[in-house]
C-alpha positions as a Markdown table, in Angstrom:
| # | Residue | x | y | z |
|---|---|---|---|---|
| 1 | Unk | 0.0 | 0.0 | 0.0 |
| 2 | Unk | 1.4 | 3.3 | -0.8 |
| 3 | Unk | 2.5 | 5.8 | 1.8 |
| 4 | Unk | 0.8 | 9.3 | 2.4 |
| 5 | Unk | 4.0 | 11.1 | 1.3 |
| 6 | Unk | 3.8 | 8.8 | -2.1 |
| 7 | Unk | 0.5 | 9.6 | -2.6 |
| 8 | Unk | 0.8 | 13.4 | -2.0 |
| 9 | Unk | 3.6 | 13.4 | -4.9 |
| 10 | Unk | 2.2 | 11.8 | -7.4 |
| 11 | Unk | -0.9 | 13.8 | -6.9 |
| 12 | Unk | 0.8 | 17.4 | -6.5 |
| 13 | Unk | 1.6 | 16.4 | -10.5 |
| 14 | Unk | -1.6 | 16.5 | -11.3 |
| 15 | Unk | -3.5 | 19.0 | -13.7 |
| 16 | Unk | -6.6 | 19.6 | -13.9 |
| 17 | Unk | -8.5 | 21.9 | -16.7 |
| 18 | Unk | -12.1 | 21.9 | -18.6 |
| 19 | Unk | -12.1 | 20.4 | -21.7 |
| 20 | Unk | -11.8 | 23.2 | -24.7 |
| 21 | Unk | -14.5 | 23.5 | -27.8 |
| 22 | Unk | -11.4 | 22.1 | -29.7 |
| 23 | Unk | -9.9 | 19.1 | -27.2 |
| 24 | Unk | -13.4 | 17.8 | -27.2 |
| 25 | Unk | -12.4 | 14.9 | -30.5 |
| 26 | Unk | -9.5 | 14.1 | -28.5 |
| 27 | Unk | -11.2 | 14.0 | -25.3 |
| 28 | Unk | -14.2 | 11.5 | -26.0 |
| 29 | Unk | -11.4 | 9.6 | -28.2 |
| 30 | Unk | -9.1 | 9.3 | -24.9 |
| 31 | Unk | -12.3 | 8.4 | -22.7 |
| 32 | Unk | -13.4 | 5.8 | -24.8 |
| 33 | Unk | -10.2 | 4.2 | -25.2 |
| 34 | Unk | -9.1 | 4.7 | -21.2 |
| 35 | Unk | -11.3 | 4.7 | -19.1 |
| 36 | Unk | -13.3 | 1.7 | -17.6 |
| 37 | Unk | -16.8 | 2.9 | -18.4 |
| 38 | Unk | -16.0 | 4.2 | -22.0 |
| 39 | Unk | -17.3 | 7.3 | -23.4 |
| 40 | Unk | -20.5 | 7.2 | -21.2 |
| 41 | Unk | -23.5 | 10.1 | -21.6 |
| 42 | Unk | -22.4 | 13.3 | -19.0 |
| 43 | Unk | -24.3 | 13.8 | -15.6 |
| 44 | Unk | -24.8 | 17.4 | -14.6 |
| 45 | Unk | -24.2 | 20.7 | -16.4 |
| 46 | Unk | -22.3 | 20.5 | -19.8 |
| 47 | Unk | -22.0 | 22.7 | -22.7 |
């Protein structure tokens, strides 16, 4: 299990932004090809 001090590093390299007008493609493309759910419909507030 990984330490607290592990965790805390790999997180502090984390970035986090909205998806752009133009990233979109690449976004659902990324989704669907990495994550375990796929490319599923949005809950809340999109544009």
């Amino acid at each position: 299990m990984p330490t607290d001090s592990t965790v805390t590093a790999c997180l502090s390299e984390l970035q986090i932004h909205l998806v752009a007008r133009h990233e979109k493609s690449r976004y659902k493309e990324l989704i669907a090809q990495h994550h375990y759910l796929g490319d599923l419909a949005k809950i809340g507030e999109t544009r």
